[in-house]
N, C-alpha and C positions, 0 to 999 in steps of 0.2 A: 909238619908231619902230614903227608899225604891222606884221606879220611879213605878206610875204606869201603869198595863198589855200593857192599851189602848196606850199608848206615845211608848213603846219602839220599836217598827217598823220605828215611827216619830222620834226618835232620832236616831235609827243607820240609817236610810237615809240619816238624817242630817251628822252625823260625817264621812258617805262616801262620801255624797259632798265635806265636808269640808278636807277630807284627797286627793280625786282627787283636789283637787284646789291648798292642798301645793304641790302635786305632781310634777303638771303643773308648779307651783312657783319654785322648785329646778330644775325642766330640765332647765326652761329660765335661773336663776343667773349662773348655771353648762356651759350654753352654753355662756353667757357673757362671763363667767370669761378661758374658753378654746381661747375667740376671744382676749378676754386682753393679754394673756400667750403668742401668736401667734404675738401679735402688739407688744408687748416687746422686743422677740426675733428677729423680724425684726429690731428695733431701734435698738438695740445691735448691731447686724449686719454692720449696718450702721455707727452706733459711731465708732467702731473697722475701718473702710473703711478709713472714712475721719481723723481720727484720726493718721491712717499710711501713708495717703497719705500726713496730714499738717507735719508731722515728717521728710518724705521726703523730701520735700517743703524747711524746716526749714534746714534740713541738706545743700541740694543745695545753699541755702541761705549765707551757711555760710564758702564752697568752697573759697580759695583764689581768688580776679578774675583774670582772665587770663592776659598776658600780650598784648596789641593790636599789637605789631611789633613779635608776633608770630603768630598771626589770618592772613589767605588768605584772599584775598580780594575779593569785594563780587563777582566779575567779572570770577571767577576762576570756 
């Protein structure tokens, strides 16, 4: 159905509102989801850290212990 002469001013105003609105709408999710990408790669970060440091941990752990008649005494 043909829109008539008098509306179509009123609706491309309308569909510029409404196309700056999703505009605004994709910069924000665009800008979430660069702050998600950025908290990810932090945690990663961090997993990888503690994760070689419990590995370490774990390895020491598992060191035979020493013998005490070869340890100095504290006094030394």
């Amino acid at each position: 159905m043909p829109t008539p002469p008098g509306n179509l001013p009123d609706r491309l105003n309308d569909l510029e509102l409404l196309f700056t609105h999703l505009q605004r709408s994709v910069q924000d999710l665009d800008d979430v989801s660069l702050d998600r990408e950025k908290r990810v790669s932090r945690l990663e970060s961090q997993f990888k850290n503690l994760n070689t440091r419990l590995s370490n941990l774990g390895h020491a752990l598992k060191q035979p212990p020493t013998d005490p008649k070869d340890e100095k005494p504290p006094h030394y």
